[in-house]
Backbone bond lengths (Angstrom), bond angles and torsions (degrees), N, CA, C in turn:
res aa  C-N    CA-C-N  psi(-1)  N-CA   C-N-CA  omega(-1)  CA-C   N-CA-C  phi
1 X - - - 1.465 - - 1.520 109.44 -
2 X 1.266 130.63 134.47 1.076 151.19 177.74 2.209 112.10 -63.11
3 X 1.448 107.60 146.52 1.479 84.54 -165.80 1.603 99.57 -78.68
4 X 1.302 104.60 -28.95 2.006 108.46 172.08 1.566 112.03 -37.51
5 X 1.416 114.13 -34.85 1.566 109.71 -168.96 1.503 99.37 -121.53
6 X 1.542 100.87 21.73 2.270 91.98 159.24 1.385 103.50 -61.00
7 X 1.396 93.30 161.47 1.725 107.30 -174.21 1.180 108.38 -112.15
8 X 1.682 132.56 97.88 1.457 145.32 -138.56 1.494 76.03 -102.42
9 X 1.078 122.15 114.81 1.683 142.43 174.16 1.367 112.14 135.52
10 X 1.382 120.24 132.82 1.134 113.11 159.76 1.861 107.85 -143.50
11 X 1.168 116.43 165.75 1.354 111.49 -170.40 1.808 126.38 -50.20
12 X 1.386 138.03 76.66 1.337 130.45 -168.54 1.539 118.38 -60.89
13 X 1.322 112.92 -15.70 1.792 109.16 -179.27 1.431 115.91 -95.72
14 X 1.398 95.08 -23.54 1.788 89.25 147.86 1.097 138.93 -32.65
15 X 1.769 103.40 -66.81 1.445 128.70 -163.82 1.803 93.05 -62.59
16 X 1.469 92.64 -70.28 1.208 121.94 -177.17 1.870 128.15 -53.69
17 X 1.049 101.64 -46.69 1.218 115.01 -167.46 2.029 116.80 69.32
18 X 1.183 109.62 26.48 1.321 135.29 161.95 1.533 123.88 173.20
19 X 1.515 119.28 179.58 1.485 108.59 -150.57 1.213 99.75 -75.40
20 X 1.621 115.79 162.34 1.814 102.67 172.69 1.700 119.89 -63.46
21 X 1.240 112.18 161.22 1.616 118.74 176.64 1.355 113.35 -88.68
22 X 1.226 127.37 26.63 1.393 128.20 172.18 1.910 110.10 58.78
23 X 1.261 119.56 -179.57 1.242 126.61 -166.09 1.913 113.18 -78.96
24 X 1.162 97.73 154.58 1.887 103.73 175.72 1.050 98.29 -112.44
25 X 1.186 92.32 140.19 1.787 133.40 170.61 1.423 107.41 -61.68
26 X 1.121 126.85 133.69 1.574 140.68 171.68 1.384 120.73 -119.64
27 X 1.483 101.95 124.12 1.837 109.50 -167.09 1.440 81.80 -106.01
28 X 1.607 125.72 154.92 1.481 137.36 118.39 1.645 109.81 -126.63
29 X 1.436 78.24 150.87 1.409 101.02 -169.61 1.832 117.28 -126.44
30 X 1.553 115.08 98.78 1.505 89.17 -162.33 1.220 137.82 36.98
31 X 1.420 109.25 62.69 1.103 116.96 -168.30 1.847 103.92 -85.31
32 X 1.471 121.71 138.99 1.258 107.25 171.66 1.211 110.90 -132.27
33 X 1.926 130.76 134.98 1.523 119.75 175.87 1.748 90.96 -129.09
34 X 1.415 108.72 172.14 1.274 119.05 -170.83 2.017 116.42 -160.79
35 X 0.479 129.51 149.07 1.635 141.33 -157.93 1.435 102.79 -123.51
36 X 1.415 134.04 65.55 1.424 116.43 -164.16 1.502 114.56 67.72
37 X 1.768 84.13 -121.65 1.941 85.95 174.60 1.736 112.48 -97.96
38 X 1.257 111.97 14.39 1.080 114.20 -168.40 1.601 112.71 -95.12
39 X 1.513 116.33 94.63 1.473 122.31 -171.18 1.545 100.69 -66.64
40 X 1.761 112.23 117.27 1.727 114.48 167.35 1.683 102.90 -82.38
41 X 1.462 102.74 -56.85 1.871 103.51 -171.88 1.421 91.87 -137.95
42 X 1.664 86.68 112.77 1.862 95.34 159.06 1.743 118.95 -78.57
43 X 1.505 123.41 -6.12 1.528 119.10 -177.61 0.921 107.64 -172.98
44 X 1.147 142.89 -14.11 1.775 148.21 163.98 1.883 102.66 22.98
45 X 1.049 96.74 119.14 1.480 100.40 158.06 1.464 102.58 -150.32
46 X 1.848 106.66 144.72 1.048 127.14 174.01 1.545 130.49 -149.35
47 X 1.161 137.33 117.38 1.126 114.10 179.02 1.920 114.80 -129.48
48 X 1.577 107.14 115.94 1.086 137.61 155.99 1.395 162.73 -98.64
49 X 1.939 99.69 97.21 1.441 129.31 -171.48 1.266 122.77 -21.30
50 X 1.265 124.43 114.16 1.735 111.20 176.42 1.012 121.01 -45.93
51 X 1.144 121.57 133.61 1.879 130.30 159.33 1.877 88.12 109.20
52 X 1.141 102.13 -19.56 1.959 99.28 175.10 1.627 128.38 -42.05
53 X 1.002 128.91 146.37 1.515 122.86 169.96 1.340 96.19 -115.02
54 X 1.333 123.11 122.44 1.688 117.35 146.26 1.395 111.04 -142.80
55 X 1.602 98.97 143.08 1.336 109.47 169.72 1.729 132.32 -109.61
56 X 1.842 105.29 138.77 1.256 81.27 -157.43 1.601 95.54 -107.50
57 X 1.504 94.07 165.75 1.979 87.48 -174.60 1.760 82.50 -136.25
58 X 1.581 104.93 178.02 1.184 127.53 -178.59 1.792 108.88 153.48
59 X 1.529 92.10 147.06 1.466 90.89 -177.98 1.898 125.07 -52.66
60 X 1.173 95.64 170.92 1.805 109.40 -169.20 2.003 99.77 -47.72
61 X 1.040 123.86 113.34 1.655 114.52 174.42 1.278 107.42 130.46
62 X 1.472 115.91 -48.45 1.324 135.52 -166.45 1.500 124.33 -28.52
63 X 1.667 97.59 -41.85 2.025 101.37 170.91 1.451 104.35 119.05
64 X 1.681 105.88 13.44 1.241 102.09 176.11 1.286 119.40 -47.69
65 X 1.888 114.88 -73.35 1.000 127.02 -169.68 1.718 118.56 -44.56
66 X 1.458 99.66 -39.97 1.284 120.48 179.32 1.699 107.90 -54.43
67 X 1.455 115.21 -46.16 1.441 99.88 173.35 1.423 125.32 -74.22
68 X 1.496 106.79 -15.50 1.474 99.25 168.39 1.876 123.39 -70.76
69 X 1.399 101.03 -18.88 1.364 103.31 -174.73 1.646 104.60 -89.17
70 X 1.299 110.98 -32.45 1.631 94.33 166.88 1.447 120.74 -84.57
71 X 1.343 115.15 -13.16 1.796 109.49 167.99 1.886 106.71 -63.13
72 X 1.299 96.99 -40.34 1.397 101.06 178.10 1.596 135.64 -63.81
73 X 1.116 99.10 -10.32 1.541 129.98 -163.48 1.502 125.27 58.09
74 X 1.419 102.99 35.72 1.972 119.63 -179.12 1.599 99.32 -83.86
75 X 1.131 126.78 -32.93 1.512 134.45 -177.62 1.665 111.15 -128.43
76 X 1.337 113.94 142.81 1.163 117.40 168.03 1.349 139.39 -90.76
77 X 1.527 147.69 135.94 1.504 125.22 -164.08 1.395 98.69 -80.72
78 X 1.745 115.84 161.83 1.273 105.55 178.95 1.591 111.70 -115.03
79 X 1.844 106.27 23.98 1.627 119.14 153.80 1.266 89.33 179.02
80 X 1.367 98.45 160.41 1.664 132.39 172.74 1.597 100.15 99.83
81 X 1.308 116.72 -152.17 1.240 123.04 176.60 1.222 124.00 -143.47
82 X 1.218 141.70 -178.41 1.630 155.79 -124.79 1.428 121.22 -175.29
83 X 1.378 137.82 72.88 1.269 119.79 -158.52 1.573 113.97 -135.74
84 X 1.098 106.62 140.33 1.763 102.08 -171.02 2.008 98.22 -113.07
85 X 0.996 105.77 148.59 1.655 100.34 -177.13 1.697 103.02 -94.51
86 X 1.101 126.81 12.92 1.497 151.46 151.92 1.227 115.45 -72.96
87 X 1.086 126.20 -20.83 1.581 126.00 -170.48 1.831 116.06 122.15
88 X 1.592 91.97 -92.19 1.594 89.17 -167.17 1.623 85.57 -140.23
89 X 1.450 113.77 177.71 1.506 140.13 -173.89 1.874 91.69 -68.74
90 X 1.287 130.95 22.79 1.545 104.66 171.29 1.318 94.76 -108.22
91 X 1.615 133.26 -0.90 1.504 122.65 154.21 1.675 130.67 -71.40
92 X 1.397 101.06 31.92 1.711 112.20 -150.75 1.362 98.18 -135.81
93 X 1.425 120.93 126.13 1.269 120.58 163.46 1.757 109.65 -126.79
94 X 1.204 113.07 157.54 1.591 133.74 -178.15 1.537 118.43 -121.65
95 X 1.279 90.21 112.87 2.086 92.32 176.64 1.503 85.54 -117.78
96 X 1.746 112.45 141.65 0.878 146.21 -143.09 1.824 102.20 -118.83
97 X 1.177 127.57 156.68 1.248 117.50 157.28 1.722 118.43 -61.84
98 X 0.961 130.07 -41.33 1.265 134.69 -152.92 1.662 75.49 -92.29
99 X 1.575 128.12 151.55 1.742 138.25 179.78 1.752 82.92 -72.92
100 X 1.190 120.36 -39.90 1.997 107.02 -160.36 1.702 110.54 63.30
101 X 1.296 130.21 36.43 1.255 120.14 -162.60 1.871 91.74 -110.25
102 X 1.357 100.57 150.32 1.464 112.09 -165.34 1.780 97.74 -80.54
103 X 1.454 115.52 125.39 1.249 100.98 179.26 1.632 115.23 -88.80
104 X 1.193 123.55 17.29 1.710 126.96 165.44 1.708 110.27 -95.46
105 X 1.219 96.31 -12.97 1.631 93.48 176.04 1.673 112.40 -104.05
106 X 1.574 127.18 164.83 1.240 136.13 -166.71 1.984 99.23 -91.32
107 X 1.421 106.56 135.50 1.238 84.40 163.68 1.672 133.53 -25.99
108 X 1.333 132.92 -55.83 1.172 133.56 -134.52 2.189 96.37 -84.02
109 X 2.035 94.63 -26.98 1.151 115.45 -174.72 2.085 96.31 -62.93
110 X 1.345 108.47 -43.10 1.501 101.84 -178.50 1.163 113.35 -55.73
111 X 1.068 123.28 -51.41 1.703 136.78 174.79 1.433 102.10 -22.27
112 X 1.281 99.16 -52.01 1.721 109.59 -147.44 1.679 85.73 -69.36
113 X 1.050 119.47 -56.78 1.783 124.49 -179.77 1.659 94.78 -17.54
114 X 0.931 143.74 -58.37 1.428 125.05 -136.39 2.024 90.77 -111.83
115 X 1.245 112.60 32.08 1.659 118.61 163.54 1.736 85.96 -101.51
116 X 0.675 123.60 5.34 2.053 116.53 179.61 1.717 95.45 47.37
117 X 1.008 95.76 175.06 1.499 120.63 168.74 1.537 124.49 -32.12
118 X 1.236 94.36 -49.39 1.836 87.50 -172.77 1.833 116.48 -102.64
119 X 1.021 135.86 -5.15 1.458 150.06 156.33 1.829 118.55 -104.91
120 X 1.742 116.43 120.54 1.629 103.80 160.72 1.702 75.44 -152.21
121 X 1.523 90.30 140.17 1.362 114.70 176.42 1.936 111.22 -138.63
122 X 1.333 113.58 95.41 1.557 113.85 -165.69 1.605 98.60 -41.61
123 X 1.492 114.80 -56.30 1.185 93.65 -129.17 2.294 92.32 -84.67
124 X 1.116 109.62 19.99 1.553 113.69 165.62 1.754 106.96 -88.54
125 X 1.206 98.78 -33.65 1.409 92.81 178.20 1.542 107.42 -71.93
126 X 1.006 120.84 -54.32 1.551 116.33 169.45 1.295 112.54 -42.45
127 X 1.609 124.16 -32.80 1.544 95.01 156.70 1.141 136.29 -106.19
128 X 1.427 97.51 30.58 1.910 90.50 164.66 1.224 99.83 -108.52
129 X 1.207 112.92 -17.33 1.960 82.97 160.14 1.050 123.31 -86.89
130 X 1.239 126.57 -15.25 2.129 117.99 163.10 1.454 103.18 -72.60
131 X 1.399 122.01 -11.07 1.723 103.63 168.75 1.539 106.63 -84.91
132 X 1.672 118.59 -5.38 1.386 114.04 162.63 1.717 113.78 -99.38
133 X 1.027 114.84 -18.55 1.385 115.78 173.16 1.659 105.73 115.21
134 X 1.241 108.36 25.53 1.659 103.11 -177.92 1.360 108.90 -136.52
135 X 1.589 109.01 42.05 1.808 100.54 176.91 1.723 101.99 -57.52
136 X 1.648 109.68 -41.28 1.510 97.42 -153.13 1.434 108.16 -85.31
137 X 1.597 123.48 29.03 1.238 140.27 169.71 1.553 134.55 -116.39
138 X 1.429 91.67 25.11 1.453 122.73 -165.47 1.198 130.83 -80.45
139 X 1.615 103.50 -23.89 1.373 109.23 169.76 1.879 104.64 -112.98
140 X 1.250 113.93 22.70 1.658 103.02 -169.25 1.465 92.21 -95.00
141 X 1.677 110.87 159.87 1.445 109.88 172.14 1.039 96.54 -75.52
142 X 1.757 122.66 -179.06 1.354 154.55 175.47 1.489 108.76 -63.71
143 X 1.640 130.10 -25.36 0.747 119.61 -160.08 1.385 112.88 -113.05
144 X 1.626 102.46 17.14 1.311 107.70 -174.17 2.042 98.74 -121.55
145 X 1.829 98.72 14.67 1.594 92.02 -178.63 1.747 96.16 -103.19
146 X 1.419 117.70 162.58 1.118 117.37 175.16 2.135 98.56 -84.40
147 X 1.481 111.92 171.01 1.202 97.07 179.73 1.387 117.64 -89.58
148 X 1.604 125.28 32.03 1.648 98.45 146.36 1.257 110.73 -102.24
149 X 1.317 118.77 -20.19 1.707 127.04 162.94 1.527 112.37 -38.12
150 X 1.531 96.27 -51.62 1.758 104.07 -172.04 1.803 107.26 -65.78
151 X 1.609 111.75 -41.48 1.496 110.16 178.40 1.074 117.18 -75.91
152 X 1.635 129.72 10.93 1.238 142.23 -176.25 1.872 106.42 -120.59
153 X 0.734 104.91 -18.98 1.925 109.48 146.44 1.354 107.12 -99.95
154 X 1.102 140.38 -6.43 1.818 128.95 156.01 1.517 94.92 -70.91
155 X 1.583 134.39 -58.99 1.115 138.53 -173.94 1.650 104.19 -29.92
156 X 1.496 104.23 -57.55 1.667 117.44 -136.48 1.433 89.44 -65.83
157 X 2.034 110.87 -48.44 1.576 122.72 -166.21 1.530 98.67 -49.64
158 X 1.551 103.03 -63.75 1.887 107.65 -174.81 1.637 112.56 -31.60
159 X 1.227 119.89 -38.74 1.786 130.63 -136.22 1.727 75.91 -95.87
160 X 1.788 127.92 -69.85 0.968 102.70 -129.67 1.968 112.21 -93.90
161 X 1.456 95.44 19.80 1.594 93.74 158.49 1.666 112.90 -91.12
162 X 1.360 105.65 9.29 1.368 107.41 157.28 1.684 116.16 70.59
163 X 1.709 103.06 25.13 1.846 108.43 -155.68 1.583 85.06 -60.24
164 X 1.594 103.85 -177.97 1.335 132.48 -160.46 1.455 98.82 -122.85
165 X 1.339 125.82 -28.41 1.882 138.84 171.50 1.325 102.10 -121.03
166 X 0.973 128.14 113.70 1.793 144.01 151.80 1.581 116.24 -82.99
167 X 1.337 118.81 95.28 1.240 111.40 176.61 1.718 103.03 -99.98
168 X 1.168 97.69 138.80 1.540 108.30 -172.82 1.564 114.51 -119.71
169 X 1.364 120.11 100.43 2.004 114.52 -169.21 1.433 98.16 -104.05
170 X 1.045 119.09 109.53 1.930 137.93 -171.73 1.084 104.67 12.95
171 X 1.724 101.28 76.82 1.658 94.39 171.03 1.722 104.06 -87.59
172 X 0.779 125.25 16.70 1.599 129.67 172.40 1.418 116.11 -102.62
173 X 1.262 129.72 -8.48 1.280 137.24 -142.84 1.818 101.44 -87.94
174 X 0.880 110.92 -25.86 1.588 107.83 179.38 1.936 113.14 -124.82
175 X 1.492 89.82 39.91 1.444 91.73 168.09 1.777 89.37 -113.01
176 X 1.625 91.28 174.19 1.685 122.90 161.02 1.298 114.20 -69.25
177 X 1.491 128.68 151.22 1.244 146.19 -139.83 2.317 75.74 -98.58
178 X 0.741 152.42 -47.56 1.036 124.64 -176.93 1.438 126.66 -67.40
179 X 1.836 94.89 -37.48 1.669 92.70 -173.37 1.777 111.60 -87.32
180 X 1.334 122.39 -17.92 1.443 123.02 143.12 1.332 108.64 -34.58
181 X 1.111 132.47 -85.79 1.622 145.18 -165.44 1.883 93.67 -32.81
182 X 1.638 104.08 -72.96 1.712 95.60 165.92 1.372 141.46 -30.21
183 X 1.218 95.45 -49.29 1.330 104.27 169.37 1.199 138.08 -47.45
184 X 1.447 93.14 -68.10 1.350 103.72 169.96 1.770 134.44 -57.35
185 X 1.259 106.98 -30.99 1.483 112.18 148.97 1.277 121.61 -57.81
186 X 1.279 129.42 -41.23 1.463 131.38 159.51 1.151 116.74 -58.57
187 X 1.530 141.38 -14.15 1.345 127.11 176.15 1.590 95.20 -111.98
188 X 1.464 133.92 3.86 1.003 107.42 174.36 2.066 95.41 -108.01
189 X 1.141 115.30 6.33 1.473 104.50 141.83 1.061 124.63 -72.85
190 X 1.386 120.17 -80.87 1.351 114.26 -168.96 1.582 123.73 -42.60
191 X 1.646 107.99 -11.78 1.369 118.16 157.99 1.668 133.60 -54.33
192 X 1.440 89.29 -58.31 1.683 103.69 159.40 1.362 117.79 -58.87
193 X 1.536 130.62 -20.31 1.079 130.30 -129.05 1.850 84.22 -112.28
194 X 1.434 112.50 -51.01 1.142 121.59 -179.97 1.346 121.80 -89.05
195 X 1.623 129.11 -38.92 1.122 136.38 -175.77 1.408 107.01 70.62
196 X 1.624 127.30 48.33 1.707 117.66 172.77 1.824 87.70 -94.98
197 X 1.119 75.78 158.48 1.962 104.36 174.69 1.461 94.28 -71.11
198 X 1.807 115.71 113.99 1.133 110.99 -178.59 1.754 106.25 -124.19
199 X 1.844 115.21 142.93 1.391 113.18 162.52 1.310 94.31 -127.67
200 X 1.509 93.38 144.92 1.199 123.86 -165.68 1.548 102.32 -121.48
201 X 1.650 131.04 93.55 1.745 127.75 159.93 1.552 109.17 -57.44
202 X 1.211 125.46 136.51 1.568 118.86 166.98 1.735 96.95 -158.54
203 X 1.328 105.43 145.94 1.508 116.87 163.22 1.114 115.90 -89.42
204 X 1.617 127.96 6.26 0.867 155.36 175.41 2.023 109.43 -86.74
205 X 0.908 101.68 108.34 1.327 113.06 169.46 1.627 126.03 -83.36
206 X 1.047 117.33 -50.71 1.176 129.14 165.01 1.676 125.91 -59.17
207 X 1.300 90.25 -25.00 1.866 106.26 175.53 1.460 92.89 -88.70
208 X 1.251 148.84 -80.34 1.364 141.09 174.13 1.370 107.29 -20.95
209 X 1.617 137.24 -60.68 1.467 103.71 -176.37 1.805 107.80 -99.18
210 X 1.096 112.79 10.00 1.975 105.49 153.36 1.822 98.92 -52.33
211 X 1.574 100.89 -67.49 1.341 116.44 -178.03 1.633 143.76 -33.34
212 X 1.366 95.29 -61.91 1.426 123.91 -170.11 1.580 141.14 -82.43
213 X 1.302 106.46 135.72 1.292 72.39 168.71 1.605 132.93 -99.58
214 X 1.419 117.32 -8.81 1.133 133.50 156.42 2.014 117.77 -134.31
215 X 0.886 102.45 139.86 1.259 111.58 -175.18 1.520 117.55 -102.78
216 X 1.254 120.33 135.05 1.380 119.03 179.93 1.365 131.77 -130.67
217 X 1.141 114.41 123.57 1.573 106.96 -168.63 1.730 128.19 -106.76
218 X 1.263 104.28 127.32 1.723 106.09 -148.32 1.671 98.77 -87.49
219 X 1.253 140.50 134.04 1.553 155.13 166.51 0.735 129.67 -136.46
220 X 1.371 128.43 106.01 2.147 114.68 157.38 1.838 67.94 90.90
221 X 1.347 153.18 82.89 1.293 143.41 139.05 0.832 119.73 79.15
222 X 1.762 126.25 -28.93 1.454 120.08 -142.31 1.711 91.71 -145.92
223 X 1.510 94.67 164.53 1.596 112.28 169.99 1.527 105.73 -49.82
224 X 1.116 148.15 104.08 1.058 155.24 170.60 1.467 120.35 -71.47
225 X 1.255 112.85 -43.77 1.669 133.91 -152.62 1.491 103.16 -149.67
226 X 1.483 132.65 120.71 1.384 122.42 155.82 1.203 101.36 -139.79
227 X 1.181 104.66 127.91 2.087 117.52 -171.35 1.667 95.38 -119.89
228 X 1.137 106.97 142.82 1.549 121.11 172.47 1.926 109.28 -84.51
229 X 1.150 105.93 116.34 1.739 91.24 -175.87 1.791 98.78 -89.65
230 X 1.389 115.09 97.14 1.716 107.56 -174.67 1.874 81.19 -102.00
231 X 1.400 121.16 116.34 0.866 138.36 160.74 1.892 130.73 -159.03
232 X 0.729 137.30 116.93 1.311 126.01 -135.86 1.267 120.49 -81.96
233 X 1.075 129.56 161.45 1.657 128.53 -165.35 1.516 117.28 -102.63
234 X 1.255 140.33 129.98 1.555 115.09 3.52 1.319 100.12 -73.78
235 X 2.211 103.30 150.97 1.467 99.74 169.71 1.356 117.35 -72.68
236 X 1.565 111.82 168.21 1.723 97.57 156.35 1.467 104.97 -108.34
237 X 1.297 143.83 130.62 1.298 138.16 167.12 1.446 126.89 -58.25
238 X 1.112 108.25 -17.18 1.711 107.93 158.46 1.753 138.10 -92.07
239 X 1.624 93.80 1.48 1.606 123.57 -175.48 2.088 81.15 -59.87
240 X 1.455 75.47 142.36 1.824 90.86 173.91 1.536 125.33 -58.49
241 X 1.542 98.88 -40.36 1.579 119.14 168.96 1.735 111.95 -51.82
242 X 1.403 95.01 -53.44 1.745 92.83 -168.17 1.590 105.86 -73.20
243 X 1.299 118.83 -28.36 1.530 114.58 -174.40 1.947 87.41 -65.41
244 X 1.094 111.60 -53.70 1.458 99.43 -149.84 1.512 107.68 -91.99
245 X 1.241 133.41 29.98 1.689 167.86 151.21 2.161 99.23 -90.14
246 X 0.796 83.25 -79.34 1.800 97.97 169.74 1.942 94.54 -26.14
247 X 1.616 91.36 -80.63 1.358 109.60 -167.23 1.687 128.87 -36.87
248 X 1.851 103.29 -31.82 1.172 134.56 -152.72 1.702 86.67 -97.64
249 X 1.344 126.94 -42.43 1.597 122.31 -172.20 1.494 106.44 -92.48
250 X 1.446 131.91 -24.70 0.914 125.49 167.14 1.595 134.92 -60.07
251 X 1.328 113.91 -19.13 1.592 153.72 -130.43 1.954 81.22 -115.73
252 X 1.531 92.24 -74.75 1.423 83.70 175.62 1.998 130.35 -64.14
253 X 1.196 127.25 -19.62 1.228 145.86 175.58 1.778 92.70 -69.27
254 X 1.359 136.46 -86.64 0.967 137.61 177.14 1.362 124.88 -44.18
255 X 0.791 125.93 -23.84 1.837 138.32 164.07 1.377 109.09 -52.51
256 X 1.537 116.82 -45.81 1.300 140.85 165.72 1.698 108.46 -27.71
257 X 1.317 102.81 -60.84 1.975 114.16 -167.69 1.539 100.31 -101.47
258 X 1.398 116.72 33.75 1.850 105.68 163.85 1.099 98.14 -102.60
């Protein structure tokens, strides 16, 4: 199946046994982490609306990745606070650049990974990968998918525990300029499709406002930059607005190395 004709739905009361609760809200509050002597965030504050998409960019060092692992609860801050209006970081899932998919298990078996421990139901996993476009790739190993196939069973695992925060750290980053482009239309369906509170890291500028709805740019510790991307969906990347949105975050990133 083609990813144009994935089937962006798949059964939620299955998984669930009622409809999903839509996306959680994310507070930070002076947030501070550190590496030894190495200051990541001297005060970080952010606050992000459920069902929101934003992506944050900033040069190589900056603490991107790092904030995705403490939104996620993989790392801890070492002051301020962290708060989801959901409860705690187990409404939060993380897809990674690298797929992370076990190569002794069958695609459809990765899927099942992200039902956690106490729920696996085959035939839901079979449809979260036809909502990515790979039911009929369900029983192949990992090592027989190319890698947007493979980041498209990272997709399916992330999607079908059904989280409420999707943090995403360049899971596009080591594809080809076509199957990126796919992709990314595919995650900004299943975006619409689900409504989880999504951040998106990218060195990618142009993918942050395809993506987003506000973009943020991290410096010196802290939120530096947060621009609202009000431009309508689908983008076009040659629309005058987005070049000169593009133009306006890039401007500040490069200012950085004069």
């Amino acid at each position: 199946m083609s990813m144009s004709k994935a089937r962006i739905g798949f059964n939620v009361q299955a998984v669930s046994g009622q409809h999903r609760a839509g996306g959680a809200g994310l507070t930070l509050r002076s947030v501070k982490k550190a590496y030894g002597d190495r200051v990541i965030f001297r005060g970080l504050s952010l606050d992000v609306p459920a069902g929101q998409f934003v992506a944050i960019v900033g040069r190589s060092g900056c603490g991107k990745s790092t904030l995705l692992r403490l939104v996620a609860g993989l790392e801890k801050p070492d002051g301020g606070r962290i708060a989801f209006d959901a409860g705690d970081a187990s409404h939060a899932r993380i897809m990674f650049q690298e797929p992370r998919l076990l190569p002794w298990a069958r695609a459809v078996e990765n899927v099942e990974i992200g039902f956690g421990a106490a729920f696996k139901e085959r035939s839901v996993a079979i449809e979260a990968l036809d909502s990515v476009g790979l039911a009929d790739r369900a029983n192949d190993w990992p090592l027989a998918l190319s890698g947007g196939q493979s980041q498209r069973v990272s997709l399916a695992r992330a999607l079908v525990g059904r989280p409420r925060l999707l943090a995403f750290d360049e899971p596009l980053g080591a594809l080809d300029a076509l199957t990126r482009i796919e992709m990314q239309r595919l995650l900004e369906r299943v975006w619409l499709r689900d409504r989880f509170t999504g951040l998106l890291v990218t060195h990618d500028v142009a993918e942050a406002i395809a993506l987003a709805d506000r973009v943020v740019v991290v410096e010196d510790g802290v939120a530096a930059l947060d621009l609202p991307v009000d431009l309508a969906r689908p983008r076009e990347r040659g629309d005058a607005a987005f070049v000169a949105l593009e133009g306006l975050i890039l401007s500040r990133l490069l200012a950085r190395s004069d």
